[in-house]
C-alpha positions, 0 to 999 in steps of 0.5 A: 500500500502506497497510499495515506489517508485520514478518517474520522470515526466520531465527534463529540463536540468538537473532540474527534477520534479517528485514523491516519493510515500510511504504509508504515501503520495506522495512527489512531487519533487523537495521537501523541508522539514522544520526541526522538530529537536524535533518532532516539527518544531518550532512556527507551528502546524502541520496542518500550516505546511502541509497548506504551501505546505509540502509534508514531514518533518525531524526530528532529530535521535541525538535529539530525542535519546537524549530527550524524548529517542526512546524507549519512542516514539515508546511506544508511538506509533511511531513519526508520532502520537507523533506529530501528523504528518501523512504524510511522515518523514525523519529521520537524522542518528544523524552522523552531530549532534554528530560530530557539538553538541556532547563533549567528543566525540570519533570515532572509526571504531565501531562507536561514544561514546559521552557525551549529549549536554543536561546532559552529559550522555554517548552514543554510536551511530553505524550504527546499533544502528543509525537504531534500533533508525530510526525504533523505531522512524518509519520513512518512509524514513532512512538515512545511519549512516556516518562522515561528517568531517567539511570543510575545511579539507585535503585531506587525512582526507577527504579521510579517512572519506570517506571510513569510511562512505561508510563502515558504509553504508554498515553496515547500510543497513544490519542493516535495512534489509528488510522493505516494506515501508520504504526507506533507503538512502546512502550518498555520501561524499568526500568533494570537491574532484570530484574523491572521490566523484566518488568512493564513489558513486561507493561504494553506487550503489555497495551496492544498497539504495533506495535515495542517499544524497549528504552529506558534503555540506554547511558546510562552503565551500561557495556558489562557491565551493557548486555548483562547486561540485554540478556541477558533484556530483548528476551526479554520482549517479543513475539517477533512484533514488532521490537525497538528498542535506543535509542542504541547504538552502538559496533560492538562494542556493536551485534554484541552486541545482535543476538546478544542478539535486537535487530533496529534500532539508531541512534546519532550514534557514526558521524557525530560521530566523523566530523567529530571524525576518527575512522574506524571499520574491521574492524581497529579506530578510526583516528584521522586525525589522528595524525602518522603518517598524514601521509605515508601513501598507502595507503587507511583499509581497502584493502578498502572500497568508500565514496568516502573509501577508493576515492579518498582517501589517509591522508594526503589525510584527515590533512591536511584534517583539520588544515586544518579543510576540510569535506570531512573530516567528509564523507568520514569520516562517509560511511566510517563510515555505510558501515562500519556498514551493512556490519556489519549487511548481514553479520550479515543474511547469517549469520544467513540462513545459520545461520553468525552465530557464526562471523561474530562471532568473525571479526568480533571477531578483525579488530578485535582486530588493529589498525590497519595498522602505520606506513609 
């Protein structure tokens, strides 16, 4: 099978649930992806990963340009084989990166010339050369080369980003041309002004992508005004089309955007958390490091199924921790990445059977309980 399509199966207000199918697998949606900056999704091997529930993951354009380089991947047969993941990948177009990473950097209409954050070197990045990068790598699904300016910003610097992207979108979509298989998705931008993010949803239907991203989002504008802009942004893209929310989130964050009509989302919160010892549960963030774990026998969540709450002890966890042992950020990520994954298998199932509301207020109310109380 060499084609890729999208389906929905229910809404329910403005929640949906659904599949993207590609030749690699079925992405069932709303979706999750962990980030695999550099070909790795830290402290987890692949198998581990697709076992919390994966159906996809992201990797990074700007990192892996940079080391081990493109043209060495796709020598090697490509991202999926590289590391071993053979269901679907979403590449980045390195645009975030080069703008949050990159030093010496210099934007012109042509694209970006930057200095590596890991030797200095010199590189340009353009929409062509963003999807020679994504094709090298063999991606299943490519994102549109675009500025995300950081928030906040004025109106007219927005405005002119805006434009710029959207010109850049197109320059993306001739560059990848015609590759059954294979999605690109355009993304939106336009800050937090609704009107701008109109036109530039117009200029992507215009143009035609297979997904639409809502980019230049939790980029420090807060949970408030995310969600005042979610509130009208996917509503302005094709409803027959998936809709991408770049680098969000937080759990909170996540069951706010599916409601809002968001249907994938990636974020590195699972895995840095992980490894800097904070575990994500229905009753709220534990973190492991704290004293009062250390004698504790009891599990993080006595109702979880991943391998650091079925094997493991709050005071096991605590103390390799404090011990600095690498199985620490192992098995929290793995709890995390798991907790994650069950958040979204849940809200696919309410949304199915039209009861996502009251998922979301038990939802809500578990985290509201807390942590379980000290022995």
């Amino acid at each position: 099978m060499s084609i890729t399509s999208f389906s929905l199966s229910a809404t329910d207000g403005k929640a949906r649930t659904g599949v993207i199918r590609t030749p690699r697998g079925e992405i069932r949606t709303p979706a999750f992806m962990p980030v695999g900056t550099a070909a790795t999704v830290k402290a987890m091997l692949p198998e581990q990963v697709r076992a919390t529930g994966a159906d996809i993951l992201l990797g990074n354009t700007y990192h892996l340009m940079l080391r081990p380089g493109a043209e060495r991947i796709a020598k090697l047969g490509g991202l999926h084989r590289f590391m071993n993941w053979d269901l679907p990948i979403l590449t980045d177009s390195g645009g975030f990166q080069v703008m949050s990473l990159a030093s010496l950097r210099k934007l012109t209409e042509e694209g970006v010339t930057f200095a590596s954050h890991v030797d200095g070197s010199r590189h340009m990045l353009s929409p062509e050369r963003s999807m020679e990068i994504q094709k090298l790598l063999g991606s299943d699904i490519v994102m549109a080369f675009d500025e995300c300016p950081a928030l906040p910003a004025d109106r007219a610097r927005i405005e002119h980003s805006m434009h710029l992207s959207m010109r850049w979108a197109q320059r993306s979509r001739d560059a990848f041309g015609d590759r059954p298989g294979h999605m690109l998705f355009g993304i939106q931008q336009g800050g937090l002004e609704q009107d701008l993010r109109g036109q530039s949803a117009e200029a992507l239907r215009a143009i035609g992508f297979d997904g639409y991203a809502i980019g230049g989002l939790a980029v420090g504008e807060g949970q408030e005004a995310m969600f005042a802009c979610l509130d009208h942004a996917p509503d302005q893209l094709p409803t027959d089309k998936p809709r991408y929310l770049m680098g969000v989130g937080k759990p909170d964050d996540i069951v706010g955007a599916v409601k809002r009509g968001i249907d994938m989302m990636d974020c590195v919160l699972p895995t840095r958390s992980g490894r800097t010892g904070q575990a994500f549960t229905r009753h709220g963030v534990v973190n492991i490091k704290n004293a009062r774990h250390a004698d504790d026998p009891r599990p993080l969540d006595a109702s979880c199924t991943c391998p650091a709450c079925t094997g493991y002890s709050r005071a096991y966890l605590h103390h390799v921790f404090r011990a600095h042992e690498m199985i620490s950020g192992m098995l929290l990520t793995a709890h995390n990445l798991h907790y994650f994954q069950q958040i979204m298998e849940g809200m696919r199932v309410a949304i199915a059977a039209g009861q996502f509301e009251a998922w979301e207020t038990a939802f809500h109310a578990g985290r509201a309980e807390g942590d379980i109380p000290p022995l």
